[in-house]
C-alpha positions as CSV (number, residue, x, y, z in Angstrom):
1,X,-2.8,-20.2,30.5
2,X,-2.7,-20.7,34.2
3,X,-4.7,-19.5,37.0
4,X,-2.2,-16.6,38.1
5,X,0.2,-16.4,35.3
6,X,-2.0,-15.0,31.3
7,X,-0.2,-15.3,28.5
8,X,-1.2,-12.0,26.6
9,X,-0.7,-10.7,23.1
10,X,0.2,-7.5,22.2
11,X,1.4,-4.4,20.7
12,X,3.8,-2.1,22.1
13,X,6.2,0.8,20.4
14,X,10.0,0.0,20.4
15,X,11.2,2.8,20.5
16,X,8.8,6.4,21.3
17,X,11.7,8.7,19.3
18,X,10.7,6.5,16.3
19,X,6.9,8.6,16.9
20,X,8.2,12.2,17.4
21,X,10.5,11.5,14.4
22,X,7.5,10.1,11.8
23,X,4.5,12.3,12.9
24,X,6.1,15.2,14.7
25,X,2.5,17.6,13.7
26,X,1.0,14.5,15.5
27,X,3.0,14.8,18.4
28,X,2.6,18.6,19.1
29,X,-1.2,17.9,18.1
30,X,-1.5,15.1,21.2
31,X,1.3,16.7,23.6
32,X,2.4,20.0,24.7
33,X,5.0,18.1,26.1
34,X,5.5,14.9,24.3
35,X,8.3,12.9,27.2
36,X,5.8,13.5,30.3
37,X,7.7,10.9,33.3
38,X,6.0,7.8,33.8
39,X,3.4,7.4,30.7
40,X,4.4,5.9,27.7
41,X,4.1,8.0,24.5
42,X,3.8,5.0,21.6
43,X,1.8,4.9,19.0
44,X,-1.2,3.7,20.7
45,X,-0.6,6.5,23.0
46,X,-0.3,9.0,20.2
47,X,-3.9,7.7,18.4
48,X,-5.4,7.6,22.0
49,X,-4.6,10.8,23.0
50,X,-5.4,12.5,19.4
51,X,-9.0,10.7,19.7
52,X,-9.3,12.5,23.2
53,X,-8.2,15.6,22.2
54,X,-10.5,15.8,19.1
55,X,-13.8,15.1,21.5
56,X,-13.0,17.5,24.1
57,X,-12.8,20.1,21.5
58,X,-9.2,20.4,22.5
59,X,-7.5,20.6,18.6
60,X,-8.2,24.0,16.7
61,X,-11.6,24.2,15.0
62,X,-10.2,23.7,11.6
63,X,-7.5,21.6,11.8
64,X,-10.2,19.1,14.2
65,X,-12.4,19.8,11.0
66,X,-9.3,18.6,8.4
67,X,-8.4,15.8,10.9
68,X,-11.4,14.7,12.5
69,X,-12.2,11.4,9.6
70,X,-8.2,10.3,9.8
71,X,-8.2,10.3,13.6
72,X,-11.3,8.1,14.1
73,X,-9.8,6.3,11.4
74,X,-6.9,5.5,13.2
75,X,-8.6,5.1,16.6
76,X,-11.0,2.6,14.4
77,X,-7.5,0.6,13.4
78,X,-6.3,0.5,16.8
79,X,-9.6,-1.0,18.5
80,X,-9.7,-4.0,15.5
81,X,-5.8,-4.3,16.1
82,X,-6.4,-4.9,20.0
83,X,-9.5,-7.0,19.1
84,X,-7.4,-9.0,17.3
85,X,-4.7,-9.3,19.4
86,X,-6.9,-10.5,22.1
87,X,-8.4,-12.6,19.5
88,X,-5.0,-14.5,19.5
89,X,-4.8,-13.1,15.7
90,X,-1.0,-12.0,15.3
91,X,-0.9,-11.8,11.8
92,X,-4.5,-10.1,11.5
93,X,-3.0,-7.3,13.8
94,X,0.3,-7.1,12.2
95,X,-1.9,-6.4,8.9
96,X,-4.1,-3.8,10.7
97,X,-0.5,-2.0,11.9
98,X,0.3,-1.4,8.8
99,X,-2.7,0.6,8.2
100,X,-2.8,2.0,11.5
101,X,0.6,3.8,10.0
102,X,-0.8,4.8,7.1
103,X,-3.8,6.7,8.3
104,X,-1.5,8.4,11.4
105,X,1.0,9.2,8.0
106,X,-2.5,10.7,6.4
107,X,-3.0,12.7,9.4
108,X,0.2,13.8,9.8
109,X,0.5,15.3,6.5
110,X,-3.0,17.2,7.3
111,X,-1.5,18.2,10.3
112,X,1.6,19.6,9.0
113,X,-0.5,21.7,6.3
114,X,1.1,25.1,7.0
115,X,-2.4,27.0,7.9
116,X,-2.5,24.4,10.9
117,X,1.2,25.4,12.7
């Protein structure tokens, strides 16, 4: 790494229709209006914004309530994914992804339970 120039690791979403398309409860959950100019609206985005929502009180008692243990799981997944990243641990975060997924796919389905639309 050089004095101006850092060589950084990282995780970024490829393609933000790939989001709305697998966790569209998610999406309306986190955004009113999900393509706001200017701000990305990844997955990171998506567990960020969720974890935000649920501590200013901002998500519907009940669904927060139903919700609240899959989103800190997720927000959990997405800190030890960046720690590894910045750890230089590709493969560890790649693993962690995967997970990542799989609790926003747990969330998703409590969020598309049809007492929460």
């Amino acid at each position: 790494m050089g004095n101006v120039l850092q060589i950084r690791v990282m995780a970024r979403t490829y393609d933000e229709a790939e989001v709305e398309k697998k966790w569209p409860y998610l999406v309306e959950t986190a955004w009113e209006e999900p393509h706001v100019e200017g701000r990305p609206h990844g997955v990171v985005e998506l567990v960020e914004d969720l974890k935000d929502r649920l501590e200013l009180g901002m998500i519907p008692d009940e669904k927060a309530e139903a919700m609240a243990d899959s989103i800190r799981k997720a927000f959990d997944l997405k800190l030890r994914m960046e720690k590894a990243l910045g750890d230089w641990k590709a493969s560890e975060a790649n693993t962690i992804s995967y997970d990542l997924e799989d609790e926003l796919s747990v969330a998703e389905k409590i969020a598309s339970k049809r007492k929460f639309r």
